[in-house]
C-alpha positions as CSV (number, residue, x, y, z in Angstrom):
1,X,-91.6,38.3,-158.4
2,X,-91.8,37.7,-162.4
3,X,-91.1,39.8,-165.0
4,X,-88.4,42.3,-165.5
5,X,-84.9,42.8,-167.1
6,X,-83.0,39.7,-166.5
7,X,-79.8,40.1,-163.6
8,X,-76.5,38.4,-164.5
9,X,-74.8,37.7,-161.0
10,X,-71.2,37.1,-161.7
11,X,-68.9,35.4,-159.4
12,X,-65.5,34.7,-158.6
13,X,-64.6,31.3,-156.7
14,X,-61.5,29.3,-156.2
15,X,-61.6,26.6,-153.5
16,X,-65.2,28.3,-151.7
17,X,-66.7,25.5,-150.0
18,X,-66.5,27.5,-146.7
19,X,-68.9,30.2,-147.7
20,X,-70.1,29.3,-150.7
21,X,-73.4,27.0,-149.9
22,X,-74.8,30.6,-147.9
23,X,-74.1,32.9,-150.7
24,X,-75.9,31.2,-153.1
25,X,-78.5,30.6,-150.5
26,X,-78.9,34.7,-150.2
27,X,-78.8,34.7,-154.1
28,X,-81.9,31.6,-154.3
29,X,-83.5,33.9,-151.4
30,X,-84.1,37.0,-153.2
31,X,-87.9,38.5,-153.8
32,X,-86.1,39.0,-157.4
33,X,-86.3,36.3,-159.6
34,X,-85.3,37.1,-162.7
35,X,-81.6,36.3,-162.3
36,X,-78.9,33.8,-163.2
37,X,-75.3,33.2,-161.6
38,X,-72.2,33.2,-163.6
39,X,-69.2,31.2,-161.2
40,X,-66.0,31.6,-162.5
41,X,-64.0,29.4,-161.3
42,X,-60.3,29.5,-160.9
43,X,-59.3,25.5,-160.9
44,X,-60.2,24.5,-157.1
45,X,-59.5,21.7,-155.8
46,X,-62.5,21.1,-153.1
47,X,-66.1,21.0,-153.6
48,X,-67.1,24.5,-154.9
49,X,-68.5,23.0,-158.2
50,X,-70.0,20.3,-156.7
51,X,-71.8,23.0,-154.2
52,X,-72.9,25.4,-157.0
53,X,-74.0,22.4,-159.4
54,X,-77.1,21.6,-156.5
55,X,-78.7,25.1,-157.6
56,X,-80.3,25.2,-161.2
57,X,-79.8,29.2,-161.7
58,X,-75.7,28.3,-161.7
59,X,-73.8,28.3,-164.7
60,X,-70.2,27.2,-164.0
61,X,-67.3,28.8,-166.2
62,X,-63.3,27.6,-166.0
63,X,-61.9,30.3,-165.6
64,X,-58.8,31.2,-168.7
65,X,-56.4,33.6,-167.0
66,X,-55.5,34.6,-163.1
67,X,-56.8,36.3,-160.4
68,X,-60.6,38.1,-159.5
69,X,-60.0,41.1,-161.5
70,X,-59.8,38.5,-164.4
71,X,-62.6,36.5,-163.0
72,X,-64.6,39.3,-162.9
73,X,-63.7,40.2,-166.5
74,X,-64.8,36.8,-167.7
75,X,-68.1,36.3,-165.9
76,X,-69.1,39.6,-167.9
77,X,-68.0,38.2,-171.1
78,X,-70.2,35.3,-170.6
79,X,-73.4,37.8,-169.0
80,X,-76.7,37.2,-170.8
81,X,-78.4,39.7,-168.4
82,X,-79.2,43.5,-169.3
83,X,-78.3,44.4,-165.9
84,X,-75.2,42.8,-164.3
85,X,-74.1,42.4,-160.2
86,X,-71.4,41.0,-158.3
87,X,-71.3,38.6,-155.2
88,X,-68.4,37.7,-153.4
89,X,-68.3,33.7,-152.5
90,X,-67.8,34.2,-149.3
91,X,-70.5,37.3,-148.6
92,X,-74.5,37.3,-148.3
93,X,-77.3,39.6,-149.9
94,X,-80.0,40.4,-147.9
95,X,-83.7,39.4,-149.8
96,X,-84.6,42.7,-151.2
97,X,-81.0,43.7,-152.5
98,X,-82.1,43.0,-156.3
99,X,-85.7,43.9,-155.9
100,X,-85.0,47.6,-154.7
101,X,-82.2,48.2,-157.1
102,X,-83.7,47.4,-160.2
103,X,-87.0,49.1,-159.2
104,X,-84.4,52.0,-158.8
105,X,-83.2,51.5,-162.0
106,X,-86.2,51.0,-164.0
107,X,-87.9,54.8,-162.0
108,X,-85.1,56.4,-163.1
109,X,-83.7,55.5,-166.8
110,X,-80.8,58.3,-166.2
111,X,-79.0,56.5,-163.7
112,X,-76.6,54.2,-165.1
113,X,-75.6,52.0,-161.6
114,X,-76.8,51.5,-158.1
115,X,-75.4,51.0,-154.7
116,X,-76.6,50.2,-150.9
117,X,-75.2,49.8,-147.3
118,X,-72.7,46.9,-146.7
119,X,-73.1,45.3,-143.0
120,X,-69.8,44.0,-141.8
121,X,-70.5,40.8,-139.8
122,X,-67.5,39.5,-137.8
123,X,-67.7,35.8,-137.9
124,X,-68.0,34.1,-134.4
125,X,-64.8,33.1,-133.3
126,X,-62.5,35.3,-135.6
127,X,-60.7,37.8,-134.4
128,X,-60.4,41.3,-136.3
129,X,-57.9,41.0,-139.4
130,X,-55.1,43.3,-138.9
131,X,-55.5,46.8,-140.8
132,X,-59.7,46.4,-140.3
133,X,-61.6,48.8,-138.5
134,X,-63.3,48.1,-135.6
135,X,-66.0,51.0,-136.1
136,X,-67.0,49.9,-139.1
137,X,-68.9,46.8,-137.3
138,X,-71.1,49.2,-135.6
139,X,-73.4,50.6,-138.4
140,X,-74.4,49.8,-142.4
141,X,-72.5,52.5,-144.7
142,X,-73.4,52.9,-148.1
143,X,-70.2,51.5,-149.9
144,X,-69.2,51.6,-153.7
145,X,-68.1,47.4,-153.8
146,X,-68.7,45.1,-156.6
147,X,-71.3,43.4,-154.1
148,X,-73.4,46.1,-153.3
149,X,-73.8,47.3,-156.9
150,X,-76.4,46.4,-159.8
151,X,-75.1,47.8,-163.1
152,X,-76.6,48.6,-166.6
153,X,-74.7,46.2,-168.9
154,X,-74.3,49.4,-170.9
155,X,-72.9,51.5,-168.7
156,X,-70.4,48.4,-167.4
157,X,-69.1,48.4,-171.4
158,X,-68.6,52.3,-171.3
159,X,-66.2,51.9,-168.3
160,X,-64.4,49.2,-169.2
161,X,-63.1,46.1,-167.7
162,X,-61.6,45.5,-164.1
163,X,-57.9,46.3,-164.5
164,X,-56.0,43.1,-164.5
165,X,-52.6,45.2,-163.3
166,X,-53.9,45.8,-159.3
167,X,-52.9,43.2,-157.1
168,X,-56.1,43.8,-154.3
169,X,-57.8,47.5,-155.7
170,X,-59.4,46.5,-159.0
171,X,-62.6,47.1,-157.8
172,X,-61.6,50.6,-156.2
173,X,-60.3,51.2,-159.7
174,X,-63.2,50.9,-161.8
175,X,-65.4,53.0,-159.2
176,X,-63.1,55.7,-159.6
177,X,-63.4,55.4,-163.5
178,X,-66.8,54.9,-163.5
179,X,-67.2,58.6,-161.0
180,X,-64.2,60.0,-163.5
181,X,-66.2,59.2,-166.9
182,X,-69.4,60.7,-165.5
183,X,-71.8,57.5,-164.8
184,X,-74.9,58.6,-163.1
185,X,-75.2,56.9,-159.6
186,X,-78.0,56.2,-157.4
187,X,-78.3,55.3,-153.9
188,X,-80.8,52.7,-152.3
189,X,-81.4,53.3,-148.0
190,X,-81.8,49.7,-147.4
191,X,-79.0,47.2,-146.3
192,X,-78.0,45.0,-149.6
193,X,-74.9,43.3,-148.5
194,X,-73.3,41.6,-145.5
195,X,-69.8,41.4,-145.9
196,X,-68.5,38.6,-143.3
197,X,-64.9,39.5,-142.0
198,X,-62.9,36.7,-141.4
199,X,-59.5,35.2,-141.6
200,X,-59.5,34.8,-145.2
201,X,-60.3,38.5,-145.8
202,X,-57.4,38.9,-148.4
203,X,-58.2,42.8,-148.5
204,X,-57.3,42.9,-144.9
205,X,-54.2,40.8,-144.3
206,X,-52.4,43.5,-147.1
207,X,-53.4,46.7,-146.3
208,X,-49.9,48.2,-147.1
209,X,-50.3,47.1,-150.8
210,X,-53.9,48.2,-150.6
211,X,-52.7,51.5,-149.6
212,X,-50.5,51.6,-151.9
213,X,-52.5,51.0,-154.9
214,X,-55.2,53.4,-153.4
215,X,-52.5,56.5,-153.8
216,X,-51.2,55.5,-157.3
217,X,-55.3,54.4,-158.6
218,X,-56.2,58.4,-157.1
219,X,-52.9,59.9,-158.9
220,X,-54.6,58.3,-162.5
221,X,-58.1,59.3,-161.4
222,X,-56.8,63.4,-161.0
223,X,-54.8,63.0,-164.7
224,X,-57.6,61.7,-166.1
225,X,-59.9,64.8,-164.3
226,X,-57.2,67.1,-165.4
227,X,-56.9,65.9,-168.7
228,X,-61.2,65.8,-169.7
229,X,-60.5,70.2,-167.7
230,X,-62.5,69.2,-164.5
């Protein structure tokens, strides 16, 4: 497929060599071409940059500050793409993720970002991370996560930013802001990301903090709904 608004994919790596080869793989595979990859990079030390530098669409960026909320933050800042998406090093696409959701997009100009199912895969040989649940291997739900969403740059500038201040719910965050300031969402059936669980899975190995952050990021999201009277 030619043509078509250009797709910034930004991602965040530090030392990725485990996973990283297959994501880029599922990024190379997609029936949507018009696309280039922004990896952030936070200083590794194994061979993530010498991974990414064997596909052309790449464009590596050292990463300033700390952390994938500020990873994020930069790969945006450097985004030459109209729309923008987000792919976790160590996750997969499936081949029509991009195709469907900028076909959405383009259909229907009022909608301002789109989401899809996520597929947890457990990979073979892992047992499940403590705090993970079980019943969520069973079925594709549509999930609001950086790597199941395509975004109008626009839209991504009226929200704002990650929020640098959240240890693990940065990206739980910036949904809720993005529902709170009144961004139009859209919803594709098909299956756009597998999200492999595995022992690395920081998300999952601090639940209590993720909890926590959860109850303080839906306290702001109610004073912010109180506030705008809704």
């Amino acid at each position: 497929m030619t043509g078509g608004p250009l797709v910034s994919v930004v991602m965040a790596t530090k030392n990725a060599e485990r996973y990283l080869a297959d994501a880029l793989e599922s990024v190379r595979a997609q029936t949507y071409d018009r696309l280039e990859v922004v990896l952030v990079d936070g200083r590794s030390t194994d061979r993530s940059l010498e991974i990414a530098a064997a596909y052309e669409f790449v464009r590596p960026v050292s990463q300033m500050g700390e952390g994938f909320a500020g990873a994020w933050n930069e790969g945006v800042a450097e985004a030459r793409g109209e729309l923008v998406a987000f792919l976790d090093s160590d996750d997969r696409w499936t081949r029509d993720k991009l195709r469907a959701q900028v076909g959405l997009l383009e259909r229907e100009p009022a909608l301002d970002y789109v989401i899809g199912k996520v597929q947890f895969v457990l990979e073979p040989g892992q047992p499940l991370p403590p705090g993970f649940r079980p019943e969520l291997l069973a079925a594709a739900h549509v999930a609001p996560m950086p790597g199941a969403v395509l975004l109008r740059r626009d839209a991504l500038d009226r929200v704002g930013p990650f929020g640098t201040e959240w240890a693990i719910a940065s990206d739980v965050d910036w949904f809720a802001r993005a529902k709170d300031a009144g961004l139009e969402l859209g919803v594709v059936p098909e299956i756009v990301l597998l999200k492999r669980v595995h022992d690395s899975n920081l998300s999952y190995f601090a639940a209590g903090s993720f909890n926590e952050e959860v109850v303080l990021l839906l306290k702001r999201s109610l004073d912010r709904r109180r506030t705008a009277g809704r």
